[in-house]
C-alpha positions as CSV (number, residue, x, y, z in Angstrom):
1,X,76.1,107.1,95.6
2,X,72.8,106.7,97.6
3,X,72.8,103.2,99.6
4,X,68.7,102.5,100.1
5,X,67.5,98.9,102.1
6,X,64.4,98.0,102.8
7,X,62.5,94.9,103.8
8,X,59.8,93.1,101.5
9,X,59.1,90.7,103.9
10,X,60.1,88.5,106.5
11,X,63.6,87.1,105.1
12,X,63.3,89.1,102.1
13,X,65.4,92.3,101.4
14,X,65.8,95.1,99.0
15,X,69.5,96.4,98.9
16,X,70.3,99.5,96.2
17,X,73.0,101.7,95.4
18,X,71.4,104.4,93.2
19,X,74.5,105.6,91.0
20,X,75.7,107.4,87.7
21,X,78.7,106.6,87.8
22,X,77.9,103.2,86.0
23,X,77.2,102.7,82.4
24,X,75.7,99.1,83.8
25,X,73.2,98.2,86.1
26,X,73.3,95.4,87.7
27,X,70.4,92.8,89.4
28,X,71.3,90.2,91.7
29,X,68.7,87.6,93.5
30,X,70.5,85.4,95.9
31,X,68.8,82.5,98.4
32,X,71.0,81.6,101.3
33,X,70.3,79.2,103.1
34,X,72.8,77.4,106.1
35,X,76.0,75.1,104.5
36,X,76.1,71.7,105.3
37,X,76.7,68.5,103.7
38,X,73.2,66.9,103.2
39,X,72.1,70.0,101.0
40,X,75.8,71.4,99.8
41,X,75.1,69.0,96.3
42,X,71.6,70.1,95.5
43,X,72.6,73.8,96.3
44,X,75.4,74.0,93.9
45,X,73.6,72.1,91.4
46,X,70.7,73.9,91.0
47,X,71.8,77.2,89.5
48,X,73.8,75.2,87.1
49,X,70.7,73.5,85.7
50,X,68.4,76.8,86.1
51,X,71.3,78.0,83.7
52,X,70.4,75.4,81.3
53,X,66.8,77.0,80.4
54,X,63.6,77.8,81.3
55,X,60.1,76.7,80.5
56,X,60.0,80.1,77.6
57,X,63.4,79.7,76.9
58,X,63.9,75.8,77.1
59,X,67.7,76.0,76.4
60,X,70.7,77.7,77.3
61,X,71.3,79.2,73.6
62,X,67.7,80.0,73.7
63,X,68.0,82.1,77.2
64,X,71.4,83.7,76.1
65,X,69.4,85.0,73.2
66,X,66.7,86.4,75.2
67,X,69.8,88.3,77.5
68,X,71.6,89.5,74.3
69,X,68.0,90.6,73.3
70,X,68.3,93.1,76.2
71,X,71.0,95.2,74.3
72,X,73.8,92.6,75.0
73,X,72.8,91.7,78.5
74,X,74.6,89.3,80.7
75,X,72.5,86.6,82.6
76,X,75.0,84.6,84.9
77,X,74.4,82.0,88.0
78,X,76.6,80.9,90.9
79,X,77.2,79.8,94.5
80,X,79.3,81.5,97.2
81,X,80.3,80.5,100.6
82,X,79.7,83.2,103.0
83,X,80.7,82.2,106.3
84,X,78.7,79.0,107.6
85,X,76.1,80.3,104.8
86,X,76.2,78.7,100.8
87,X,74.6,81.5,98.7
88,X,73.1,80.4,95.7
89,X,72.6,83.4,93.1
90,X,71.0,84.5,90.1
91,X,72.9,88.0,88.3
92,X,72.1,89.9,85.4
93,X,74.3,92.4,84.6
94,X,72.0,95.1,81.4
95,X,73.1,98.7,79.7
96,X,71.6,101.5,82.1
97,X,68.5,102.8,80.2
98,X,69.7,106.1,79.7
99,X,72.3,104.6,77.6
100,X,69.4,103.0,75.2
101,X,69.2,104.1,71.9
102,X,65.0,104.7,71.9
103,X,64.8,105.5,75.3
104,X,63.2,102.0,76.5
105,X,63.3,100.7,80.4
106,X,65.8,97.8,80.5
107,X,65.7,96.7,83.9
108,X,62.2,95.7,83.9
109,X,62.6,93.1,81.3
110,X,65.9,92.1,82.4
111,X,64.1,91.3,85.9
112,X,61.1,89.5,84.5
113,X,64.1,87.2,82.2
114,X,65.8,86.5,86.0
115,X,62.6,85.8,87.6
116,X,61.6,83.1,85.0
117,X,65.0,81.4,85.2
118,X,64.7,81.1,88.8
119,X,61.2,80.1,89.6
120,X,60.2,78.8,85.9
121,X,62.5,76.2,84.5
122,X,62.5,73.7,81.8
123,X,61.2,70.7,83.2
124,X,60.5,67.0,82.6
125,X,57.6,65.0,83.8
126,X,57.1,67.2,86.6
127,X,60.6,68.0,88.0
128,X,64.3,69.1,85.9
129,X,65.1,67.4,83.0
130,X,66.8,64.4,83.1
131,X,69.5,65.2,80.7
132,X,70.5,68.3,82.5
133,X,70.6,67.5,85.4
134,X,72.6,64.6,84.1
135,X,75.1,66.3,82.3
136,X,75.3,69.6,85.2
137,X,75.9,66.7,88.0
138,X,78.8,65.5,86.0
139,X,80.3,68.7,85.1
140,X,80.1,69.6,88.9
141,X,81.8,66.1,90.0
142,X,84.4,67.1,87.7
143,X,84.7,70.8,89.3
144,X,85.1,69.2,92.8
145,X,87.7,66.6,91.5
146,X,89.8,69.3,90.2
147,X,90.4,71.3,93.2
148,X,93.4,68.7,93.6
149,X,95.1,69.8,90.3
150,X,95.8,73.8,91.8
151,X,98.0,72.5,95.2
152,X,98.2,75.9,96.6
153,X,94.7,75.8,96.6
154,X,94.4,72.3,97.6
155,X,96.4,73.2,100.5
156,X,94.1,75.5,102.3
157,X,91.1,73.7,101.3
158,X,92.7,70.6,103.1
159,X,93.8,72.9,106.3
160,X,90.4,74.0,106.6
161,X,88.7,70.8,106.3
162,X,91.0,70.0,109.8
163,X,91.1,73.0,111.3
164,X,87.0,73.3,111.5
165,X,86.4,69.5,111.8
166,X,82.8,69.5,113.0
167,X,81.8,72.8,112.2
168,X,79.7,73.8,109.2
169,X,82.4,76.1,107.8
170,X,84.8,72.6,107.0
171,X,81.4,71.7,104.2
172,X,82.7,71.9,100.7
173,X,80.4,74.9,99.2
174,X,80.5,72.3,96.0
175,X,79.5,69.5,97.6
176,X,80.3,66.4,97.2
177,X,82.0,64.9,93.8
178,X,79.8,61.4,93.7
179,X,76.3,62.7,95.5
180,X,76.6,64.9,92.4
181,X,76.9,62.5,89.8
182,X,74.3,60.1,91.5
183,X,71.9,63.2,92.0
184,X,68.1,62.5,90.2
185,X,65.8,64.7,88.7
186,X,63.4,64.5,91.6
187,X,66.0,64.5,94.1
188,X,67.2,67.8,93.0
189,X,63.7,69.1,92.7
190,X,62.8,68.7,96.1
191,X,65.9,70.8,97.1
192,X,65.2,73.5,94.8
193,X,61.7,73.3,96.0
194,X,62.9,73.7,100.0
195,X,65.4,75.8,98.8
196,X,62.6,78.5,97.6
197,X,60.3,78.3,100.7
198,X,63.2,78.2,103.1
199,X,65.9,80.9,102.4
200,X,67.3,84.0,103.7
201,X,66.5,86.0,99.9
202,X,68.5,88.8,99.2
203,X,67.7,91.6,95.9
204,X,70.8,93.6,95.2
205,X,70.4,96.6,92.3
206,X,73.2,99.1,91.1
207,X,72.2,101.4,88.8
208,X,70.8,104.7,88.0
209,X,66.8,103.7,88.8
210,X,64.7,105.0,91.9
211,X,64.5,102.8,94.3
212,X,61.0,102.5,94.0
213,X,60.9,101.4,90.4
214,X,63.5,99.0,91.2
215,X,60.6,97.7,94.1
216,X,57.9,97.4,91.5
217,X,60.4,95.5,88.9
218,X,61.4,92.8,91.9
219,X,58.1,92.4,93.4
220,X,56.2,91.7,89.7
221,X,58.7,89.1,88.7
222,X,59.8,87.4,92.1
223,X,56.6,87.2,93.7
224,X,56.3,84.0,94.6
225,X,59.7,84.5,96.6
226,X,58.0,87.7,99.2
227,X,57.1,85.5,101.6
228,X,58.0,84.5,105.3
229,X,60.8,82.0,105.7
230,X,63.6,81.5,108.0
231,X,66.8,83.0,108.2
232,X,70.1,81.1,108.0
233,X,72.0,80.6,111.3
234,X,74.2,83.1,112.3
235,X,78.0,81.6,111.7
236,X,80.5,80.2,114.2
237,X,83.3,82.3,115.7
238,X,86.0,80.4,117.5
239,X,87.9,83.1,119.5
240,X,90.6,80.7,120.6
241,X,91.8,77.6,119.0
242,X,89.9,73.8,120.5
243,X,93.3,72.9,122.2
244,X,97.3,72.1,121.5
245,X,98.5,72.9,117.7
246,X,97.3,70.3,115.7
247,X,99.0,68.9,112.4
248,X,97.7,67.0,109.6
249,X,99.7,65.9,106.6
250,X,99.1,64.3,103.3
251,X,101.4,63.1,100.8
252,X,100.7,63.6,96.7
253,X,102.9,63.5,94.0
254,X,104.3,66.4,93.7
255,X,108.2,68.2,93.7
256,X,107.2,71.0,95.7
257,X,105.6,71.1,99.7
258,X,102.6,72.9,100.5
259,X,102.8,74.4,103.9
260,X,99.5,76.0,105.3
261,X,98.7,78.0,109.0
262,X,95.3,78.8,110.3
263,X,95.2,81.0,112.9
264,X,92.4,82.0,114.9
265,X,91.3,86.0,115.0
266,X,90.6,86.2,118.4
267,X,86.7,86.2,117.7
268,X,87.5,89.6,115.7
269,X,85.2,89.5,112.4
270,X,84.0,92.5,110.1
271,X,81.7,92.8,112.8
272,X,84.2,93.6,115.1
273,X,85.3,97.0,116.7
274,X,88.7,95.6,115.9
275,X,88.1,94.6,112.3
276,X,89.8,97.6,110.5
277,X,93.2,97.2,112.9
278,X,92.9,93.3,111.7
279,X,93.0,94.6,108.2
280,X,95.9,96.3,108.5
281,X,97.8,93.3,110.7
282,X,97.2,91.2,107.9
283,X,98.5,93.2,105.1
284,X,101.6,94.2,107.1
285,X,102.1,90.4,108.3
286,X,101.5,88.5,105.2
287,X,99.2,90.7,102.9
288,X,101.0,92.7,100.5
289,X,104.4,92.5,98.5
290,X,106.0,94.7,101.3
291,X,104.9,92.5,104.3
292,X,107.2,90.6,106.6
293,X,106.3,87.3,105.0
294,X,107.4,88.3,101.8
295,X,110.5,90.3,102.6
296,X,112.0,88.2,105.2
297,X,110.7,84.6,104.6
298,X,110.4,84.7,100.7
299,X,113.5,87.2,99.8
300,X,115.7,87.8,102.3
301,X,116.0,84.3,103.5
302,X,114.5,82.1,100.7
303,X,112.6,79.5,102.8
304,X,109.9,79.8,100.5
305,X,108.8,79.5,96.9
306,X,105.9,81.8,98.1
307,X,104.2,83.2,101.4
308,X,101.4,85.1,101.6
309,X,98.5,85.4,104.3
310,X,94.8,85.8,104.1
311,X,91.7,86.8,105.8
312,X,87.9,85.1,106.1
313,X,86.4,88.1,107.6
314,X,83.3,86.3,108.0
315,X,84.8,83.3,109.8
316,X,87.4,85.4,111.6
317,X,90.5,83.2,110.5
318,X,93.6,83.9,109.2
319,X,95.2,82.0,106.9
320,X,99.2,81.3,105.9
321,X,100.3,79.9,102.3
322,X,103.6,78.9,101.2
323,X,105.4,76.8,99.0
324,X,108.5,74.9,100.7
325,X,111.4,72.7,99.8
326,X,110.5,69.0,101.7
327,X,113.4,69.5,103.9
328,X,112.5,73.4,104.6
329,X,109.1,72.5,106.5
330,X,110.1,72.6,109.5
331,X,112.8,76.3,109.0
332,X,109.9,77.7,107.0
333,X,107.3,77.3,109.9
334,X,109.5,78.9,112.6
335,X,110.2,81.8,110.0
336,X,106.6,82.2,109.8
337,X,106.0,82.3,113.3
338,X,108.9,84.5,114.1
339,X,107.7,87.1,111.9
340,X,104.1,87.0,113.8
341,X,105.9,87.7,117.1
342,X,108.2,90.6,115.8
343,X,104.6,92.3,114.6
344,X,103.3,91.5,118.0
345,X,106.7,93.1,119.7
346,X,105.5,96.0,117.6
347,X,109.1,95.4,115.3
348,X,107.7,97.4,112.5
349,X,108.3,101.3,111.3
350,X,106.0,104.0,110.6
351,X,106.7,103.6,107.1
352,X,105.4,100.4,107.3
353,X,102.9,100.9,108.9
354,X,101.3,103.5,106.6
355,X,101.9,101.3,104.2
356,X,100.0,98.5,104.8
357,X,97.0,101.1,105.7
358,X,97.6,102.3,102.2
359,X,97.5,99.0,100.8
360,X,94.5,97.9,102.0
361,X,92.7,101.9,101.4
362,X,93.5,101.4,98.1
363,X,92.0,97.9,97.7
364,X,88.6,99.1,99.4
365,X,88.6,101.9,96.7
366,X,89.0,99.8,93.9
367,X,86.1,97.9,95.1
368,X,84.0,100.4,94.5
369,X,85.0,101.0,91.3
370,X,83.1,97.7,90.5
371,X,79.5,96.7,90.4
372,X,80.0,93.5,91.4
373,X,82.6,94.0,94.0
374,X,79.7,96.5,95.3
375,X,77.2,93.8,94.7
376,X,79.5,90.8,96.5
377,X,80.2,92.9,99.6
378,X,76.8,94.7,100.5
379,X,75.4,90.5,100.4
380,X,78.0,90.0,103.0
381,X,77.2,92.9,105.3
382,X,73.8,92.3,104.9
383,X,74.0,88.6,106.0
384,X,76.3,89.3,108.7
385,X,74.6,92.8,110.0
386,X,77.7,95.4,109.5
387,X,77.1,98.9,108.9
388,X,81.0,99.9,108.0
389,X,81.6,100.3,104.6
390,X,82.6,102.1,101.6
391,X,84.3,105.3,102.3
392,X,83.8,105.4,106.1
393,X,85.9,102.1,106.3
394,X,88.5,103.3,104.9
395,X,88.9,106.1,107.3
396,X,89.0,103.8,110.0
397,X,91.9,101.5,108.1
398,X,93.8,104.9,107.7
399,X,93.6,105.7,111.8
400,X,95.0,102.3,112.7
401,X,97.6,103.0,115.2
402,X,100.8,100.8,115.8
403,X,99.2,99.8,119.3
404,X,96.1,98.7,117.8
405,X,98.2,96.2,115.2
406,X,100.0,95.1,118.0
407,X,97.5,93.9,120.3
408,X,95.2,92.3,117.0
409,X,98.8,90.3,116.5
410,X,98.8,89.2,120.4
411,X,95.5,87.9,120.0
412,X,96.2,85.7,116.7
413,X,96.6,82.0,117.7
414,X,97.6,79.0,115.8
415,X,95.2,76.2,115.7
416,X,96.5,74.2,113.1
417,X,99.3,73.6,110.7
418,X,99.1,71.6,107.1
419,X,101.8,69.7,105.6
420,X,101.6,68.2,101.5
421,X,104.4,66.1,100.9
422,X,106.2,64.1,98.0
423,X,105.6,60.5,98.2
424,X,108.5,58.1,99.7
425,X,110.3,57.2,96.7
């Protein structure tokens, strides 16, 4: 595989891995542009409605067409949080052309189809139709509104929204459930129209094509896009926690508590020096099915339903999950903290140790097995400016010594802890 970058123009940037391995190419255009709360609405609204049809294709049954036209292409749209950063991002996902049965170029048209979604949509009286936008701005109201019905999920997204109070990262990538719903035609025009002259843009291509043909296909159909903007700001590392442990707790109906840590890395990110021994901390801490959590916590002595951790690379946070009995909260936290100290003691084998390196070797691979795994985590280095990746990442998880995990674990601190509750009664 043959990584290529180059750089259109100011904000703008090429990113291609040339590959046979694929039977797919894969195209993705994504504006990113910083995360807060007056432009979170607009910027997870507007790929929905671009989805909806363009000004050729005025309907989504009318655009799918033009996709399956393409020998069964895929056309998709969506928003990711990356860091401090909402990423809002066209995809089209076409047979590679060797694969076509008269020999025709694929990506070209598949290009000039994502190029007309994103800067030539159906519109109404000089801005989006009413009726999408309408109907989009419900749907998404009712997207943020069900984040309540997965509680695990809830959980973290509640812990989060306390632990990073007053930073950007706390924004809801969604938005916000009634702005959406109240959200006019011209209203979201005038972010889409920002949104175009003012983000970090970002070309992503998988495939078998030169590089330069792939340059031709994105400057003819997004040219209105190669031109100077700003970049979004760079995100927010906390290396230590704002103060004393804080606690926040809500109460729901529900018959099983949600007990969630957040941790803070140390400042280490995938960035970092330290970022491959942070992997590895993680996985043997909370990561896996072999990790302390789950062994010791979950099986051996049962305070939990479930206990896993996680990491936001970008954010450098690390996150505990678990699901508790209501009288359990309090046995269950000191588990989890125990288990944290005996890593940083350095009470773990070399079996284990190998492991967890295995573990997360083994995920990076598989990662690379998929285009848009590839495609999700070459955005992130490129927004975040990190050269380690692919293969020569996973040579540094496999030389993570014992010493190394221990001192990432001394340098994990707890900022906050997040209770949900039953209701009195």
């Amino acid at each position: 595989m043959q990584q290529h970058w180059k750089r259109l123009a100011d904000g703008v940037e090429l990113a291609a891995a040339q590959t046979d391995k694929f039977k797919t190419g894969l195209l993705s255009v994504t504006l990113t542009i910083p995360l807060s709360a007056g432009t979170a609405t607009g910027g997870a609204l507007i790929p929905e409605v671009l989805y909806r049809g363009s000004r050729r294709h005025p309907d989504m049954e009318k655009l799918s067409a033009a996709a399956d036209a393409l020998y069964g292409a895929s056309l998709s749209t969506g928003v990711r949080q990356r860091g401090e950063s909402q990423c809002v991002s066209i995809l089209c996902s076409f047979i590679d052309d060797r694969y076509a049965l008269d020999g025709s170029a694929v990506l070209e048209p598949a290009a000039e189809l994502m190029g007309e979604a994103l800067l030539d949509p159906a519109l109404e009286d000089g801005a989006f139709r009413r009726d999408y936008v309408e109907s989009e701005g419900g749907n998404l109201a009712d997207r943020i509104q069900a984040r309540m019905n997965d509680k695990r999920s809830w959980a973290i997204f509640r812990l989060i929204q306390e632990m990073c109070a007053g930073e950007a990262y706390a924004v809801d990538k969604l938005g916000d459930g009634a702005k959406a719903r109240s959200m006019t035609p011209e209203q979201l025009w005038a972010d889409y129209r920002s949104m175009l002259f003012q983000a970090k843009v970002t070309f992503y291509y998988g495939g078998g094509a030169q590089l330069e043909r792939v340059e031709d296909a994105v400057r003819r159909s997004f040219a209105p896009l190669l031109t100077g903007r700003t970049a979004p700001v760079d995100c927010l590392v906390a290396s230590e926690p704002k103060g004393p442990v804080r606690t926040a707790t809500d109460s729901m109906d529900v018959t099983q508590g949600k007990l969630a840590m957040g941790f803070r890395t140390g400042g280490i990110t995938m960035g970092s020096e330290g970022y491959p021994a942070l992997l590895v901390c993680n996985t043997l801490y909370g990561g896996s099915a072999n990790s302390k959590l789950f062994l010791n916590v979950r099986e051996k002595m049962s305070l939990c339903y479930y206990a896993s951790s996680m990491l936001d690379k970008i954010k450098g946070l690390m996150v505990v999950s678990s699901g508790v009995e209501f009288a359990q909260f309090d046995r269950a936290q000191e588990a989890i903290l125990a288990q944290l100290e005996a890593v940083r003691r350095g009470d773990f084998t070399a079996e284990e140790l190998t492991a967890a390196a295995r573990t997360v070797a083994n995920s990076l691979r598989g990662r690379l097995d998929s285009q848009g795994q590839l495609e999700d985590d070459k955005l992130t280095r490129l927004l975040f400016h990190t050269d380690l990746e692919g293969e020569e990442l996973i040579r540094a998880v496999e030389s993570v010594t014992a010493d190394q995990v221990v001192e990432t674990a001394q340098r994990l601190k707890l900022d906050t802890v997040y209770r949900l509750t039953g209701k009195e009664g």
